[in-house]
N, C-alpha and C positions, 0 to 999 in steps of 0.2 A: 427913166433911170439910165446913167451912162454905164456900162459892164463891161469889165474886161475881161478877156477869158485868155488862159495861159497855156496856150495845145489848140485855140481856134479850128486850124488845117486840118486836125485828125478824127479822127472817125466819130469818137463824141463832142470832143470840141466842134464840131463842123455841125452837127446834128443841132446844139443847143444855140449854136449861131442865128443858124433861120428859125427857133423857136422865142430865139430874144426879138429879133427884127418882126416878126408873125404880130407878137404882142406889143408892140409898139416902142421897144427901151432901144439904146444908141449902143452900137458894139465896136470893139477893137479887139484885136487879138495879135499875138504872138507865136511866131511859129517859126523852126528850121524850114529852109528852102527845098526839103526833099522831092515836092510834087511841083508841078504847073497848076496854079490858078487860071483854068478855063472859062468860060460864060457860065458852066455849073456853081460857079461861086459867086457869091452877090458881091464884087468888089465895088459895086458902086455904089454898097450901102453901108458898106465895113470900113474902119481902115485896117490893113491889114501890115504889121511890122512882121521883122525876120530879125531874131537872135535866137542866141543860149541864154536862156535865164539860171542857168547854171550856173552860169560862167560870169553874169555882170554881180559887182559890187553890191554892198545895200545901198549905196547910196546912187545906183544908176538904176537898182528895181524901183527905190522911191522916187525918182524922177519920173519913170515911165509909170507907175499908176496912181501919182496926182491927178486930182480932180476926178476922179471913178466913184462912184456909189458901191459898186460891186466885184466882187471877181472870183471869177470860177479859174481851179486847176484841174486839168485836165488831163496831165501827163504824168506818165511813170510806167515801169516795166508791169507787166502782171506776171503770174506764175508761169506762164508760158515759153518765158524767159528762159535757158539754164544759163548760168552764168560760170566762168572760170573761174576758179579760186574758191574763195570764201563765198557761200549764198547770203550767207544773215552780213558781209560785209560791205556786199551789192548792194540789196534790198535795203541796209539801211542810209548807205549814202546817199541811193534815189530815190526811196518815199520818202523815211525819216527828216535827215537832214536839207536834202533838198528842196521840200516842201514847207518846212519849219523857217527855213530861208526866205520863201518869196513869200509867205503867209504874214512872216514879222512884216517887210519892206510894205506889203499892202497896209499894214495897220499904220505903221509909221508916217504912210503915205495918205492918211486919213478915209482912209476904204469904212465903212459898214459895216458891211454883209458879204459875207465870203462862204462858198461850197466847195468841199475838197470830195473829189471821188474816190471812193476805196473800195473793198473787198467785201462781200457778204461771210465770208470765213470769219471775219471777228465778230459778225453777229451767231456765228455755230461754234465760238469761241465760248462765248459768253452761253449760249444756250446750254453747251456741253461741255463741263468745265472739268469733267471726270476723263473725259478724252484726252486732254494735256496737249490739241493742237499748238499751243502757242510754243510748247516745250519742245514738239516733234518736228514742226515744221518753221522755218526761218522766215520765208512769206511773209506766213500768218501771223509772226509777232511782229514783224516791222509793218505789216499794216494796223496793227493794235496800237503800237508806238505813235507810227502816226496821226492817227486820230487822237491819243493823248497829248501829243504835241501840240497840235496846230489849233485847239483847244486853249491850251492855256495859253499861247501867245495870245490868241483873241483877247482873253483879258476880259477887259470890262467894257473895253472900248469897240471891240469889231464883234460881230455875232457872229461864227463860225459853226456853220454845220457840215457833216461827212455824212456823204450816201455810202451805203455798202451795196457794191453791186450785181447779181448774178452773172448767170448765161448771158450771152447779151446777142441779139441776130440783128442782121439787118446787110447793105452796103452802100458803099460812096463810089463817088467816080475816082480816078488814079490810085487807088488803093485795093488789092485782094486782097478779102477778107483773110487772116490769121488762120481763122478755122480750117484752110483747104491742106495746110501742111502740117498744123495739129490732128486733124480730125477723119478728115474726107480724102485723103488719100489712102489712109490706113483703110478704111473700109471699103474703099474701092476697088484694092489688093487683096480683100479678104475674100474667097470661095466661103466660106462661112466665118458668121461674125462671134468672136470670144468674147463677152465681153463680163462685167460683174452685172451684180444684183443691184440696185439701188437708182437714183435719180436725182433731179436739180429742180430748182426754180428758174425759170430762164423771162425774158422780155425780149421786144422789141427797140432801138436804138431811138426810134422816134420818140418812146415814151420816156427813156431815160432824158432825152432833150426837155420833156415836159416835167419829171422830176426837180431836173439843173434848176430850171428857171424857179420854177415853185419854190426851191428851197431860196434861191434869192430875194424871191417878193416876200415870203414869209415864212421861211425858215426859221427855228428856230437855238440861240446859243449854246451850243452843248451838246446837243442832240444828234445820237448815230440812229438815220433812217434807214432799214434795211428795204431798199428798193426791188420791185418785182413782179409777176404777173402773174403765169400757168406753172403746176407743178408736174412735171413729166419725166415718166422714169426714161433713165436710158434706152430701154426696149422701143416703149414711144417713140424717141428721139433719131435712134437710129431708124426705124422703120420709113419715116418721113423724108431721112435724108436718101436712103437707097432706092424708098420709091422713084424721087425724083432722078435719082442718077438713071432712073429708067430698068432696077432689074433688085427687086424686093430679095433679101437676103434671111436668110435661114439663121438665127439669134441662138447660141449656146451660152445660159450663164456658167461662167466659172466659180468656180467655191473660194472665199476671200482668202484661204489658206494657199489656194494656187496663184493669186493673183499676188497675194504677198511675199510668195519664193520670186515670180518672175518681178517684182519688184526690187528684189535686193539684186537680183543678176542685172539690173538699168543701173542701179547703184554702182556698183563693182565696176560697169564698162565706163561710167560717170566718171570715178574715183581715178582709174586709167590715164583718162584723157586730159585730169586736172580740173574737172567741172564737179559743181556740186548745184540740185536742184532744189528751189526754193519749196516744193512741197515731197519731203523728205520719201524716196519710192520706196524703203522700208518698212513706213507707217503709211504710206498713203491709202492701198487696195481697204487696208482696215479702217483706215479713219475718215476719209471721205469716198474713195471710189464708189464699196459699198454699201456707202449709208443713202438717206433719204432727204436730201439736204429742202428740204421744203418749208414753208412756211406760210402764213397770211400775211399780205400784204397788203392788206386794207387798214391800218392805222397810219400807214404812211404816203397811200393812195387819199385818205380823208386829210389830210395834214399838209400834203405837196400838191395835190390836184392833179395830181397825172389819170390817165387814162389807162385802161387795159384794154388785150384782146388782139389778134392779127398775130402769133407765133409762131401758126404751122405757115403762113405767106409768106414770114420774115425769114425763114429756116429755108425754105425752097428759091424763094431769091437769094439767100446768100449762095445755095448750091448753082443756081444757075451761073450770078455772076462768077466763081470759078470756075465755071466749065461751061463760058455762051453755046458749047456749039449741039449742047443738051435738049434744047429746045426746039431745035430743026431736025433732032432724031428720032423725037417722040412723036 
């Protein structure tokens, strides 16, 4: 199968690259120039292009994936993001419309089979519908949106399926991990760790590589897989990462009611600045911090043929690749 993946270069694109090449289908990808392609990238097995798919035409996305069987997207902001101005006016020009964009040009372009990555929030959307995520956080509904979208473009003619996807650990080469300036600085700072009650489903990036592909061979039209592995509460989670940073830290839960004041004061200095956060800090400590964001992921493990298992490895390589000099301390 010839596949094109749209974010190749990036951390999951890059991953599902050599899971396409591993199993034997032909890959091209698309990607901004931000990093050097080294000998760690298979260029002798890819071809690899450089634009904005943002930015070209539909009739220059239908050029570029004529003749494709497949195609993965792989880019867009996650919540990690805060973006200036409007959140829900970010989030929806970069998942919504954007993706709704290149999803038409593939179909037009006679593509298949298409996999878009998105959020496990619109599967605790849909689980908890009493909660009113989609209402409180802007995120959360333009990744709802989009998998409605890119859905009905499909149509009759392309099979479009959406992972929704957890935690995710792992690293690549020219890229540090996300995590170190979301996560692992904050706790590094901490003499003791604040943090709430609650936990996530998280995976490894390998396996998501094996989800991509799965949903390409035999994914199927319509279908949102909440992709995923180990459920682990924050306590867990943190424990692992501090381990590794070399000095185990002392964990106080906070009560959601404190965590939900210092959330409106992140709001307030937000509002300040002209930024507004796609997972709204008002309702956040209460609606996801903490909850128990877990699940089974064996209908979609039976379905996609992904593997499990390697989370607490992929959790301490990430911390190491942040911080090499971890490992000649210890």
């Amino acid at each position: 199968m010839k596949v094109f993946i749209v974010g190749g270069t990036g951390f999951l694109g890059y991953y599902s690259t050599l899971e396409f090449l591993q199993r034997g289908h032909e890959v091209t990808t698309i990607s901004l120039p931000d990093i050097e392609l080294g000998e760690w990238f298979p260029k002798d097995k890819v071809e690899v292009k450089y634009g904005n798919v943002f930015k070209m035409s539909h009739e220059e996305l239908v050029d570029l994936f004529s003749g494709y069987d497949g195609m993965v997207y792989a880019v867009g902001p996650d919540d990690r993001v805060t973006p200036e101005g409007s959140a829900y006016k970010f989030f929806h020009d970069r998942l919504v419309l954007s993706s709704t964009k290149v999803v038409k040009a593939a179909k037009d372009a006679g593509v298949k089979k298409c996999a878009v990555l998105n959020s496990y929030f619109a599967y605790f959307d849909r689980l908890w519908p009493e909660k009113k995520l989609a209402e409180h956080h802007p995120y959360i509904k333009c990744r709802i949106e989009q998998a409605e979208s890119v859905i009905v473009v499909g149509g009759n003619s392309m099979d479009v399926s959406v992972l929704e996807l957890p935690y995710i650990f792992g690293t690549m080469p020219e890229r540090v991990p996300l995590w170190k300036d979301i996560l692992f600085e904050r706790l590094r700072k901490m003499k003791i760790v604040l943090f709430p009650k609650g936990g996530t489903n998280m995976i490894t990036v390998e396996h998501i590589a094996e989800a991509v592909v799965g949903a390409i061979e035999q994914g199927e039209h319509g279908k949102r897989y909440p992709i995923g592995d180990a459920n682990l509460s924050w306590k867990e989670m943190i424990n692992i990462i501090t381990e590794t940073m070399g000095k185990k830290k002392k964990i106080i839960t906070i009560p959601t009611c404190l965590g939900t004041l210092y959330g409106k004061i992140l709001k307030r200095k937000d509002e300040k600045e002209g930024k507004e956060a796609g997972l709204d800090y008002a309702y956040l400590f209460k609606d996801i911090q903490s909850q128990e964001l877990y699940f089974d992921p064996t209908p979609s493990v039976e379905a996609l043929g992904y593997k499990r298992g390697g989370i607490e490895d992929a959790i301490k390589k990430t911390v190491y690749r942040c911080y090499p000099d971890l490992k000649q301390d210890q």
